[in-house]
N, CA, C and O of each residue as an XYZ file, in Angstrom:
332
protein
N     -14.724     -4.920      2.943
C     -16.124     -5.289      2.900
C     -16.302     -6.353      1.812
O     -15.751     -6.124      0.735
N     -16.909     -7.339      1.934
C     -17.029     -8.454      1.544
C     -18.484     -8.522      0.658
O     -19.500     -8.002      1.119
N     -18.483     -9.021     -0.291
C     -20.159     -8.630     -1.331
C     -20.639    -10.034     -1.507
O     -21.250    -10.297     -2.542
N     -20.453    -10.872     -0.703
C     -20.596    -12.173     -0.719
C     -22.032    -12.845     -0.124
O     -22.302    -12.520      1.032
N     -23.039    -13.813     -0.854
C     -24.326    -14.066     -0.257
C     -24.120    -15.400     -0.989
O     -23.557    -15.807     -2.005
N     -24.933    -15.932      0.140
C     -25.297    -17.657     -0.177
C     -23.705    -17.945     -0.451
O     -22.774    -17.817      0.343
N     -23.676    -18.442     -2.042
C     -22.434    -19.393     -2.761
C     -21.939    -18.678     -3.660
O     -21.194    -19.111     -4.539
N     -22.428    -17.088     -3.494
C     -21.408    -16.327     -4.333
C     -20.294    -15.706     -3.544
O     -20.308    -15.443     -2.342
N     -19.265    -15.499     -4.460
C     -18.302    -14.529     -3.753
C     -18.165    -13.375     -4.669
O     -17.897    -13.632     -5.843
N     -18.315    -12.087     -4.294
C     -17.646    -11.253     -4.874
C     -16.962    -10.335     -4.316
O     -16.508    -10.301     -3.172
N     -16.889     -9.516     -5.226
C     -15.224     -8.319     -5.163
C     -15.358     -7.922     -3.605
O     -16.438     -7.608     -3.107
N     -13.838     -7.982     -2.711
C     -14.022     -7.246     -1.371
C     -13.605     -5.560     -2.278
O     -13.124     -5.111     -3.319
N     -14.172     -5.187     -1.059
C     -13.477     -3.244     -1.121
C     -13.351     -3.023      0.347
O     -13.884     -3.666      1.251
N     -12.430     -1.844      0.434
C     -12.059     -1.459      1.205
C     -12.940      0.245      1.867
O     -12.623      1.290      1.298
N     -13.530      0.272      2.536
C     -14.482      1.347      2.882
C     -14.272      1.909      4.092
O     -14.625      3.083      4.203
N     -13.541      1.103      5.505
C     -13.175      1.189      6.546
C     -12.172      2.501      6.755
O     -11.066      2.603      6.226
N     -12.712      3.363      7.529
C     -11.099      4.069      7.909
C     -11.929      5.462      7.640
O     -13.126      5.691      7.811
N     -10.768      6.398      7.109
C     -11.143      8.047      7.206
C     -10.770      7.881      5.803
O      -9.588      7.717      5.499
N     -11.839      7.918      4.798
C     -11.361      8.398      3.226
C     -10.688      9.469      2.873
O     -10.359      9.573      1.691
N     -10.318     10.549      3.861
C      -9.235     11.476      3.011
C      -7.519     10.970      3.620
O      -6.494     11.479      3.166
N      -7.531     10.073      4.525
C      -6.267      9.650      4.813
C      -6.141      8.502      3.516
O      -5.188      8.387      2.745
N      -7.436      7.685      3.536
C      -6.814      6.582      2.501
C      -6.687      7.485      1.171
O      -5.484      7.434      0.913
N      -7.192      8.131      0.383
C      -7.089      8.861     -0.447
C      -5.547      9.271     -0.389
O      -4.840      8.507     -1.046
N      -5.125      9.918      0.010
C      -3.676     10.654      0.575
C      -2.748      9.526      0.826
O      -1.620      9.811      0.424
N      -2.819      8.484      1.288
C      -2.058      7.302      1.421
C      -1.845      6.294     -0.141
O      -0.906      5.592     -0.516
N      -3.135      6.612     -0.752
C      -3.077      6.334     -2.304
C      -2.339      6.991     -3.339
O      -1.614      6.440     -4.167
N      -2.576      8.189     -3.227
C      -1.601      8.998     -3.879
C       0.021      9.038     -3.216
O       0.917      9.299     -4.019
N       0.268      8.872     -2.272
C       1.551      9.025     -2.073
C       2.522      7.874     -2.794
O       3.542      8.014     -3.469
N       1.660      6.457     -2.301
C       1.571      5.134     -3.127
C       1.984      5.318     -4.414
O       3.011      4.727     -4.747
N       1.563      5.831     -5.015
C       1.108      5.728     -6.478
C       2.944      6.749     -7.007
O       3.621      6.310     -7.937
N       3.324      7.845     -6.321
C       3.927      8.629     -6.660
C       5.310      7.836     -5.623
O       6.285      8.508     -5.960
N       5.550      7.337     -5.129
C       6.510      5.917     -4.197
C       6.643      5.615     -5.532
O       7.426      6.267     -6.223
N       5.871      4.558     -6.073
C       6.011      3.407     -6.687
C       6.579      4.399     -8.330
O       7.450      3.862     -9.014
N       6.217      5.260     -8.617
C       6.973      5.841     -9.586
C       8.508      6.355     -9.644
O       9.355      6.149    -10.513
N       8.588      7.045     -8.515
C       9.980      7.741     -8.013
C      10.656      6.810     -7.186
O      11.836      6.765     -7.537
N      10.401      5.994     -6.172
C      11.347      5.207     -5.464
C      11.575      4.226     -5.525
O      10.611      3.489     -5.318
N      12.926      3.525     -5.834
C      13.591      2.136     -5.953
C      12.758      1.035     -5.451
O      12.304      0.098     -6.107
N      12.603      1.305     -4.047
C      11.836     -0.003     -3.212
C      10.567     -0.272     -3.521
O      10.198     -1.312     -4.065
N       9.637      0.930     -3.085
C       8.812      0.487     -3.682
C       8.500      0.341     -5.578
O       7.322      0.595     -5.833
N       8.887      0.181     -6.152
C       8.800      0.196     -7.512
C       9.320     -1.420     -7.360
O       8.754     -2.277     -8.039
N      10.162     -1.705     -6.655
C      10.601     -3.403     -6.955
C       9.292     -3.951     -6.624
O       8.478     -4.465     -7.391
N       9.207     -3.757     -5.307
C       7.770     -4.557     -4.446
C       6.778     -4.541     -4.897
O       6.024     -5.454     -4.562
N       6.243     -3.452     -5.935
C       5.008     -3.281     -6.462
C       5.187     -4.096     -7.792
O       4.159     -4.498     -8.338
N       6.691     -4.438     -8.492
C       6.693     -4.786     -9.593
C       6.941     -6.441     -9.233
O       6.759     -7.356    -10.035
N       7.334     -6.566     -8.028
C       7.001     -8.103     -7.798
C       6.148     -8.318     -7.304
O       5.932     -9.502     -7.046
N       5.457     -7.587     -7.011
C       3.634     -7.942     -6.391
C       3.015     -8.361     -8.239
O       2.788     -9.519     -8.586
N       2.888     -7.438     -8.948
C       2.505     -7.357    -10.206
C       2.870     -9.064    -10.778
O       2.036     -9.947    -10.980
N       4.225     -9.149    -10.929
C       4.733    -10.487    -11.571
C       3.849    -11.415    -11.218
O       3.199    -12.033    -12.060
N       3.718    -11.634     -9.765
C       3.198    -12.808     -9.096
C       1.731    -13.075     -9.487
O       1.113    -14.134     -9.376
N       1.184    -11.557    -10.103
C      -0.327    -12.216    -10.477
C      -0.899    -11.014     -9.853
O      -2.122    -11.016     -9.989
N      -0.434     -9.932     -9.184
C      -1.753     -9.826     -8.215
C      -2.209     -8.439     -8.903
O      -1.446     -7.790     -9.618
N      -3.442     -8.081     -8.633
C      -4.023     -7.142     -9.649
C      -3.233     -5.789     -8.990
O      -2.665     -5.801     -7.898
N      -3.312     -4.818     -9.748
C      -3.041     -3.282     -9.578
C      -3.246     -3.305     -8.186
O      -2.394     -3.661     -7.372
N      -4.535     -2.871     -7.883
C      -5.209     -2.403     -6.725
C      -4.523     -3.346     -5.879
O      -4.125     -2.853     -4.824
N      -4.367     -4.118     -5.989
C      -4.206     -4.903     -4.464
C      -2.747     -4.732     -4.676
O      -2.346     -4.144     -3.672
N      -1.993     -4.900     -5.286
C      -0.947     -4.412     -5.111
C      -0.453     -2.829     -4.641
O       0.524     -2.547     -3.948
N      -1.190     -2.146     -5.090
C      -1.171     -0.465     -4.558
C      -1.144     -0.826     -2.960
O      -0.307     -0.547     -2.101
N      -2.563     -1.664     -2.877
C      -2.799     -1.529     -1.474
C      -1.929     -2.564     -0.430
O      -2.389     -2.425      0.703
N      -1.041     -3.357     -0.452
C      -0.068     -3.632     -0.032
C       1.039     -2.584      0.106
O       1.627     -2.385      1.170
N       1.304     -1.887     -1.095
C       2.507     -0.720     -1.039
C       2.057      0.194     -0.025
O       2.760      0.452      0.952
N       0.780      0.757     -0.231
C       0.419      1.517      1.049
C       0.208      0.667      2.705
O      -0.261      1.211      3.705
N       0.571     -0.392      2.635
C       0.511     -1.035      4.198
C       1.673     -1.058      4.546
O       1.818     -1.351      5.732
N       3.011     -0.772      3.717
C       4.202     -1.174      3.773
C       4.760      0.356      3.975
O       5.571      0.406      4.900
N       4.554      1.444      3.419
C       4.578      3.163      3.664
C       4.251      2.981      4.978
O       5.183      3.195      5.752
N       2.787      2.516      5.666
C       2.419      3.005      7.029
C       3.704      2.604      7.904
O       4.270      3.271      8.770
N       3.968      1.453      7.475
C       4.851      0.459      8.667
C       5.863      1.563      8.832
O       6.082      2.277      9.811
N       6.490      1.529      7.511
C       7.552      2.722      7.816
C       7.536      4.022      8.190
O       8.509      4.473      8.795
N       6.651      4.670      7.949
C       6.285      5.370      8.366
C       5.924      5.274     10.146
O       6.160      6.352     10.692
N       5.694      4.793     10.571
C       5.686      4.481     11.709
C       6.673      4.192     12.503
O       6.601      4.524     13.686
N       7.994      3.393     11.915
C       9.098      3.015     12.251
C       9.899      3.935     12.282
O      10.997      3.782     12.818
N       9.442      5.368     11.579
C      10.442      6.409     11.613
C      10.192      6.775     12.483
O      11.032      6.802     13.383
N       8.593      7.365     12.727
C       8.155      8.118     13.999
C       8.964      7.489     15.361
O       9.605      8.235     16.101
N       8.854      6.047     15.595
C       8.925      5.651     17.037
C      10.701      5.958     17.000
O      11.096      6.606     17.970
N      11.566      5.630     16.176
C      12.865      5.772     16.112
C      13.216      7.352     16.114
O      14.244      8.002     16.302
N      12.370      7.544     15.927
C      12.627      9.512     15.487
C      13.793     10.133     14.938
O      14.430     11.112     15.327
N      13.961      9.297     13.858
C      15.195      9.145     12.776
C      14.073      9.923     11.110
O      12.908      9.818     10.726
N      15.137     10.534     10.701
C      14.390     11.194      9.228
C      14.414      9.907      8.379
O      14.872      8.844      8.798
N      13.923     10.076      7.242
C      14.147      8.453      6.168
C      15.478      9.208      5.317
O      15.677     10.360      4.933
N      16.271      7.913      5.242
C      17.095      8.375      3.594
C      17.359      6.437      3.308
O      17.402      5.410      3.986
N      17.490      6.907      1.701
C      17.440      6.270      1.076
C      18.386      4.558      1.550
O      18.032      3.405      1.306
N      19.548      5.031      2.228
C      20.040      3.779      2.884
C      19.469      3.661      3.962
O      18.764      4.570      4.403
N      19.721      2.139      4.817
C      18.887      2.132      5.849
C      20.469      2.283      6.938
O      21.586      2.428      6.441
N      20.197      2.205      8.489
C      21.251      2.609      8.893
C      21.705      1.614      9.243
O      22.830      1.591      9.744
């Protein structure tokens, strides 16, 4: 959602969706980026490049769904190597 009128721009947020999935997709995020290799690089090169916390969280959580998804359709468990 976009807070933008006339020639201002301000802050987007994100409001769309079912708030206890994004909630739950945040926290998992948050506990990824502490405990796991990958994401901890990606979030720490999101960070380098400039980009704030939040939007970096919220990239890490678009990058969980994918995979997350990629497991489901493959119907393979995750481990840490890929196959």
């Amino acid at each position: 959602m976009n807070r933008d009128s006339g020639n201002l721009r301000g802050r987007m947020t994100i409001k769309a969706g079912r708030a206890a999935v994004r909630r739950s997709l945040y926290m998992a995020v948050v506990v990824a980026i502490r405990w796991n290799r990958d994401f901890k690089s990606f979030y720490g090169r999101l960070r380098a490049a400039g980009k704030p916390s939040k939007v970096a969280i919220t990239a890490a959580m678009r990058k969980l769904i994918i995979l997350v998804n990629t497991l489901l359709k493959e119907d393979r468990l995750w481990s840490p190597t890929p196959p």
